[in-house]
N, C-alpha and C positions, 0 to 999 in steps of 0.2 A: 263266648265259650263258658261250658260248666266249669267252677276251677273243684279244684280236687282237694275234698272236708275231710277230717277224723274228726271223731269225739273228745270233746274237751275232757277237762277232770279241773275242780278247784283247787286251787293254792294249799299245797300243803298235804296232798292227801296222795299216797305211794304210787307207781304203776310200775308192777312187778308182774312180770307176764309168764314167766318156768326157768327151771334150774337146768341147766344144763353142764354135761361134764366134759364139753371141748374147752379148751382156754378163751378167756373172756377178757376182752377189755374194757374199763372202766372208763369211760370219756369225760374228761369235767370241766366244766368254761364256769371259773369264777369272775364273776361281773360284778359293774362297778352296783348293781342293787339285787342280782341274782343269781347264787350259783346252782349252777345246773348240769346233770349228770343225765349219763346215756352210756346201759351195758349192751355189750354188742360182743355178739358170738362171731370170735376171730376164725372157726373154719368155714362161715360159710356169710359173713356180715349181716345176720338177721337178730332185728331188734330184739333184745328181755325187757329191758327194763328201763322206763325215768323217771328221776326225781327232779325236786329242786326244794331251796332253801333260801330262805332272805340272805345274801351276804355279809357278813358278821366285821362289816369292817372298822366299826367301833371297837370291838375287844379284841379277834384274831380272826382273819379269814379262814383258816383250819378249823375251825369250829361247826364253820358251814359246811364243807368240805368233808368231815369227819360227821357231819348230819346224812347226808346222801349218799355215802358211803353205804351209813346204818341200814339207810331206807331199801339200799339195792343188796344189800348183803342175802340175800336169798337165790340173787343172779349164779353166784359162783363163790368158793371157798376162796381163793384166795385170785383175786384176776388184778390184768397187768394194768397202772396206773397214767393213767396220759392227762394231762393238765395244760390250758391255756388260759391265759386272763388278762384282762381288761380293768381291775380292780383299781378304785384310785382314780381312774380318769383316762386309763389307757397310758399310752406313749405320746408326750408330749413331744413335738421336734421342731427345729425350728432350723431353716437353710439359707445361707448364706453364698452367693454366688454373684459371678461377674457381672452380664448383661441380664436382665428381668427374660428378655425375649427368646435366651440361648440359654445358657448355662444354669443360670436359677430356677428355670421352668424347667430342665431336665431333671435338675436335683428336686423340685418339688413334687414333678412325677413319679421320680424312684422312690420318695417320703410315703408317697399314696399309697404306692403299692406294697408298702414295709407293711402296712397295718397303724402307719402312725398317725395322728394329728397334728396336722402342720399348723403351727400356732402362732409363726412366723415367716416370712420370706425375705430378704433385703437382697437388693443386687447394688453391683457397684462396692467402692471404695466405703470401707465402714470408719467413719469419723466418731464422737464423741456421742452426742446425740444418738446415731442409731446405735450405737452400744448400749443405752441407756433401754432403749426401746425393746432391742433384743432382751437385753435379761431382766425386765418387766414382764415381758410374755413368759420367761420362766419355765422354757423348755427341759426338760430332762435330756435331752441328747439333741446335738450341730450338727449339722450335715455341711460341711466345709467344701463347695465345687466351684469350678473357676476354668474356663479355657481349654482347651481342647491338648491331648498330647503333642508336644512339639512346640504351641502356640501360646500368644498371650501370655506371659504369669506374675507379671507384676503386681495385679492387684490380688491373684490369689496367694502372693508372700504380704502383702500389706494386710490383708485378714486377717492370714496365720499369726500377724507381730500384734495387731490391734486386740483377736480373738485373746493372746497369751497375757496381755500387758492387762485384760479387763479382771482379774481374778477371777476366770470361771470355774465352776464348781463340779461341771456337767462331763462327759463323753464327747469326743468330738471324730466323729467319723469323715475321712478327708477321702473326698472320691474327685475330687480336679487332675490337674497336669500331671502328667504321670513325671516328667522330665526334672518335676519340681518336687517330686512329693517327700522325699528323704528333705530335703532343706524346711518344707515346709510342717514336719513331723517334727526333727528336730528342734525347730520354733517354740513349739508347742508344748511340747515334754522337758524342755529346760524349765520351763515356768510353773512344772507339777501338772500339764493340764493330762489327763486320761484320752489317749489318741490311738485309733485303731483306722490304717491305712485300705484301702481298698481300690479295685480300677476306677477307670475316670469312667464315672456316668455322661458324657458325650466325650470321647473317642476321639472323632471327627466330625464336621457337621453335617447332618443329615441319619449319625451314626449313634442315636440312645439304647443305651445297657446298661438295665436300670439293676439288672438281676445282683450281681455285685456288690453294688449300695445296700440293696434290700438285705443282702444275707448279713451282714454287717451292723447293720441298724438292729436285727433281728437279734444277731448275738450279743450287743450290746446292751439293749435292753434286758434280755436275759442275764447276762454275768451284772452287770453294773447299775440296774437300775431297780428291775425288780424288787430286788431285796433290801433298797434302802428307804422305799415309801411307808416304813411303817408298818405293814400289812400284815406282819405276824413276827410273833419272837421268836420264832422256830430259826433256827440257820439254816436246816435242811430247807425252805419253804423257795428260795429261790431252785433251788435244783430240782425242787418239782415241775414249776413250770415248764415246758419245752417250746410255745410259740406265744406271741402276739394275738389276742382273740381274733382282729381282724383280718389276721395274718394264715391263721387256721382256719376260718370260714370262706375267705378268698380260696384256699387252695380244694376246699369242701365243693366250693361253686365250679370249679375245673372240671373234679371229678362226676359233677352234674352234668357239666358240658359235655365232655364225653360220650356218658351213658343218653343222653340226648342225642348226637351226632348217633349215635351204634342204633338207638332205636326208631331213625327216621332213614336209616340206610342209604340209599342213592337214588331216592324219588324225585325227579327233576325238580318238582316245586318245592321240592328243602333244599336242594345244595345248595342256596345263597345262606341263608340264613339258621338251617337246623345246628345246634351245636351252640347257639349266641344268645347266652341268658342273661338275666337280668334280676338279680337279688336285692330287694328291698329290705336291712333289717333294723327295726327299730327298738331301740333298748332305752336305758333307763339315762344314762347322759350324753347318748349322740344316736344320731340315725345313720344308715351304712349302706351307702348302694354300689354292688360290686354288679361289674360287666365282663363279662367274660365269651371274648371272639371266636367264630367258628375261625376252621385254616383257611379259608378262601377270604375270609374278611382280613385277616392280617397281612395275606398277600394284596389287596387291593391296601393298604393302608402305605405298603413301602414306597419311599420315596412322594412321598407329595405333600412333604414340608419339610422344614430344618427341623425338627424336633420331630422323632418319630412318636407317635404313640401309642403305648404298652399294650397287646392285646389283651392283658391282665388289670383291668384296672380298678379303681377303688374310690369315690369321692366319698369324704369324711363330712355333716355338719353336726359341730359340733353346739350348736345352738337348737338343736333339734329333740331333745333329748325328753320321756316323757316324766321323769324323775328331778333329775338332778339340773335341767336345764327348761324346765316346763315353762316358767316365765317368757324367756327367750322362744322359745317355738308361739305362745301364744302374738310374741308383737311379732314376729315374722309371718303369724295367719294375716293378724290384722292390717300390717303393710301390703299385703299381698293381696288385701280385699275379702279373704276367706271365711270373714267373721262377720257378723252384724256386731254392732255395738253391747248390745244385749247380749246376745253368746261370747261373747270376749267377754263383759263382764261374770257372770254365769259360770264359764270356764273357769275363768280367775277365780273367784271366789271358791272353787269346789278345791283348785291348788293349792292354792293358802291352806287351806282347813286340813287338806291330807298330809300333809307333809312331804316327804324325799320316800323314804322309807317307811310300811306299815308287816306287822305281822298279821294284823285280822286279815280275815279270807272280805275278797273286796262284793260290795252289797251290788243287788241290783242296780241301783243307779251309779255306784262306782265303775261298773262296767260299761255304762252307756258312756260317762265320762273322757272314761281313758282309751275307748276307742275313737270316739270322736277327736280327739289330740293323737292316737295313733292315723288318723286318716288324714289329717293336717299335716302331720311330719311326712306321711308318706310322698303327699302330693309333692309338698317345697323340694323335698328330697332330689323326685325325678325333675321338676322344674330346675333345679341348681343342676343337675346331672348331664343333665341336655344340653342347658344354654353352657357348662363349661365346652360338652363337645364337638358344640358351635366352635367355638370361642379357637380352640386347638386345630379348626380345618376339619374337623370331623364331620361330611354330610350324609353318612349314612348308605353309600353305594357298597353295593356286594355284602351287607351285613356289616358294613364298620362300626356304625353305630348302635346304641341302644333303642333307637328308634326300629331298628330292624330287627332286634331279638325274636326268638319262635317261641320265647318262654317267660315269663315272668313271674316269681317266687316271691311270697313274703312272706317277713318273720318277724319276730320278736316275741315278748310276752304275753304283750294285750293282745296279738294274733290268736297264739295258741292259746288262749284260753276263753278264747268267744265262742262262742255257739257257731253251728253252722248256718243259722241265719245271720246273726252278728257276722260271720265273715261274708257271706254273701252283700250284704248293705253294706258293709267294709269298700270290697268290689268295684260295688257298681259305682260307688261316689266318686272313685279314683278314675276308673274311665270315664267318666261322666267330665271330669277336668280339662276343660280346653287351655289350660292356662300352662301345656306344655308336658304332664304328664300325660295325656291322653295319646297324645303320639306316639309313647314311648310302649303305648300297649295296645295299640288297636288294633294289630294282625296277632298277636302273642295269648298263647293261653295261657292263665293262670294256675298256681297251685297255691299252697300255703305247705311253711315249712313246721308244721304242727307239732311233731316230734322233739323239733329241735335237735337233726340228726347234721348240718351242715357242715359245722364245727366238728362234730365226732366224727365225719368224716375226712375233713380236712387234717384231724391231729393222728389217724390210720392212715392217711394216704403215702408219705413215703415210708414205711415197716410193711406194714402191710393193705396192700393197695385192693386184693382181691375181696377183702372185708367194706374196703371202704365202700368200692363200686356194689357191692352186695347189700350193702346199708342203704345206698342211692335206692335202689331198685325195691327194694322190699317195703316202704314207707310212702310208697304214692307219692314219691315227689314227682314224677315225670306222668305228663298230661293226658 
């Protein structure tokens, strides 16, 4: 299938499309190598304007922030402010649960879908050693679960005493036994530790509610973590943010889903799968593929295993990354066979040279470059993505899987600013991949999320939802 192109623009240079005088919101996703803006007419959700800016995270990310601002100020006089980000490296988290098979893979899944980076997992009893291990990975925020309400909880108060006794410095969000959770709060806050309680992300077995965790990790992040990475001297700068980058483009790709399900209607050949997209997006220190299930896929999903799974979901690699983790993605091509020896060296060689961060506008062969490592991250991306929803009992009947999506999205930066031949060779190289992305798109048509509207519509969707949906629609995201 044709996938669906705009016209690029280089790095750096405005796209301001008309002024208009209904209220305007400002969309902004500071990232960890690019903040990027999207003004969006809140009566009716059609695009003005985007910017972007390198992210300024050497001196103050308000700097960048206060660049895109400038650049869109012709959008509207004064429009309303919505900010998410991923600055810094995201949300580090790391979860701590009873059985690997039960309770830690619950809490891992609800991590997903936070928008966090799970940077750790331990099940079982936490001795000495894995203390050591945990706060090595040096999460920003715990996700403490354990046991089902009613059952089990001894080893969720043996966490709670080990988690307290290790001097942690972090947030610890406690979503286990509910039966237990005052004793095992209290544990935790005699010792100074920052603990915000929430339901038990598995219930009962067979019974995941991740949504509770998610909101949780969401606020925590927000109040307690945000604003102590650094990122700017501002005090107000925490209160600006309102979500999780991954957090607000997951809820972006619903609103896709959606407007997909409304525009495939009840044509017998969509009802399995219309409404079940699949968002690839590739940034500067992780790649991000969000899945998100039609209602007849979540219903074929209940009940057919002990750990349900989310029809909102999110796989993080964090070694994917085309900036800040480029190395990493290059030995993960080369493991994976996707490289000659000579293009891995080649590759390499062009990483070294460019560094993390550039302000030049990138040359011809810097484009050839950073696309060819955007089509490697993409590939690994959906191969990890798949073989996890193997892995979970996911085989893809009634649209469960990402294998069965009607849609397939990508994004990032090296996306939208290729050519619409460069996206095309983009494309075809990824179906072209039998190495498990291929499956994941050989009935699905393509778009690219060019605009960079996903996020701006995930941070409009609950204030204002009719914008968001209107944002969807008017930017050619749907096929």
């Amino acid at each position: 299938m044709a996938p669906t192109l705009a016209c690029p623009r280089p790095y750096g240079s405005p796209r301001t499309f008309w002024l208009v005088s209904e209220p305007v919101a400002l969309c902004v996703d500071i990232g960890s190598t690019y903040t990027k803006a999207v003004a969006v007419d809140l009566s009716s959700g059609r695009l003005l304007g985007t910017a972007d800016h390198p992210t300024t995270i050497e001196s103050d990310v308000l700097v960048g922030l206060d660049a895109v601002r400038r650049e869109l100020a012709g959008c509207a006089a004064d429009p309303q402010l919505l900010v998410c980000s991923s600055a810094g490296g995201g949300l580090r988290l790391a979860v701590v649960g009873y059985e690997r098979e039960i309770s830690a893979e619950a809490g891992h899944r609800a991590a997903l879908s936070a928008g966090a980076r799970v940077v750790h997992v331990s099940a079982g009893r936490l001795d000495a050693a894995g203390l050591v291990v945990l706060l090595e990975a040096a999460p920003d925020v715990v996700l403490l679960v354990g046991g089902t309400d009613g059952g089990e909880s001894s080893v969720l108060l043996h966490n709670a005493a080990a988690l307290a006794s290790a001097g942690l410095a972090v947030p610890v969000v406690v979503a286990g036994n509910a039966h237990v959770r005052q004793e095992v709060c209290a544990c935790l806050e005699q010792h100074g530790v920052t603990v915000v309680a929430t339901a038990n992300v598995l219930p009962d077995i067979g019974e995941l509610d991740p949504e509770p965790a998610r909101a949780a990790i969401r606020g925590v992040f927000l109040d307690h973590v945000i604003g102590g990475k650094g990122l700017s001297a501002d005090p107000g700068f925490a209160g600006l943010v309102r979500a999780v980058t991954p957090d607000a483009v997951l809820d972006g790709v619903a609103v896709l889903a959606e407007e997909l399900r409304n525009a495939a209607g009840v044509a017998a050949s969509h009802v399995r799968t219309a409404g079940s997209v699949v968002v690839v997006d590739v940034g500067g220190a992780t790649t991000d593929v969000y899945c998100v299930l039609s209602p007849d896929a979540e219903q074929a999903m209940l009940g057919r295993e002990a750990v349900g799974v989310p029809s909102h979901r999110r796989t993080v690699e964090g070694d994917l990354g085309l900036r800040w983790s480029a190395d990493a993605l290059l030995a993960a091509a080369a493991e994976q066979r996707l490289l000659t020896e000579s293009e891995g060296d080649s590759l390499g060689g062009w990483v070294a040279a460019r560094g993390v961060i550039s302000e030049s506008p990138l040359r011809d062969e810097d484009h050839a470059y950073e696309l060819r490592l955007a089509g490697l991250a993409v590939m690994i991306a959906l191969r990890r993505h798949v073989r996890a929803e193997t892995a979970y009992g996911v085989t893809g009947a009634a649209g469960a899987s990402a294998r069965s999506a009607s849609t397939v999205v990508l994004s990032g930066g090296a996306i939208r600013h290729a050519s619409p031949t460069e996206r095309d060779t983009l494309i075809a190289t990824v179906l072209a991949d039998r190495g498990g992305a291929r499956s994941v798109q050989l009935d699905a048509e393509v778009s690219c999320d060019s605009r960079y509207v996903l996020a701006a519509a995930g941070l409009l969707a609950k204030d204002f939802p009719a914008a968001a949906h209107g944002l969807v629609r008017t930017v050619s995201l749907l096929p």
